[in-house]
C-alpha positions, 0 to 999 in steps of 0.5 A: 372498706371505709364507710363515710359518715352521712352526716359529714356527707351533707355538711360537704355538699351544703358547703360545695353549694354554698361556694357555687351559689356565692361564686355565682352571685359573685360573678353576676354582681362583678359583671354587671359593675365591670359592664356598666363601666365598659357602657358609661365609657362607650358613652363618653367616647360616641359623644367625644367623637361625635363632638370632634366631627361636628367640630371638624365639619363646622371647621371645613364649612368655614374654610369653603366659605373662606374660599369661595367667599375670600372672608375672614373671621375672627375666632369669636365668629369661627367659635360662634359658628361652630356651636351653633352647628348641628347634625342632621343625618351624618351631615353638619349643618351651620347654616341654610345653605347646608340643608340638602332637600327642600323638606329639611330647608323649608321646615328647618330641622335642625332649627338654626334660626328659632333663636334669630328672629326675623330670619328663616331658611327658603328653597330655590327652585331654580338652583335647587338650594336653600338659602336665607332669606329675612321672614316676614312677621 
């Protein structure tokens, strides 16, 4: 029977913890550099996607307009409009008549007109719509 030696004992198990408290270590420091990239670009994409639905909601308020109203706009208007679109609650808001309840148009909650002086959003009760209406200063 072989005797091993404590000394030689000790010196194994230092090194055996030694190699999992670095792989530990390890792990923890690449997980949180791999997760930081995963969140950044989680990020990147909800904005991206959120840009390309107002984009396209803007658009489709557009061609309604187009439809209803049968104007015509020249891209500068189109490019105007869509970047003064906004969202409130999952709904693209480019102007007055886009405001559902009487809250949102009469406070303007997504401040369409703060830069517009001399424009502001009003509640008809009659038709339950809200429209723009010049504000008295």
């Amino acid at each position: 029977m072989k005797r091993f030696n404590k000394r030689g004992m000790l010196d194994d198990l230092f090194d055996f913890l030694f190699t999992i408290t670095t792989a530990f270590f390890l792990l923890i420091f690449l997980g949180a550099i791999l997760n930081g990239g995963v969140n950044e670009s989680n990020e990147q994409a909800v904005s991206r996607v959120a840009e390309f639905r107002q984009t396209e909601s803007a658009v489709n308020n557009l061609r309604i307009q187009i439809y209803q109203q049968d104007n015509f706009f020249t891209i500068e208007e189109i490019d105007d409009q869509v970047a003064g679109s906004k969202v409130l609650a999952g709904r693209v808001i480019t102007g007055c008549s886009d405001y559902i309840t009487r809250t949102d148009c009469t406070s303007d909650a997504v401040r369409i007109y703060t830069n517009t002086p001399g424009f502001s959003c009003d509640w008809d009760e009659e038709d339950g719509e809200c429209f723009v209406s010049p504000s008295i200063t």
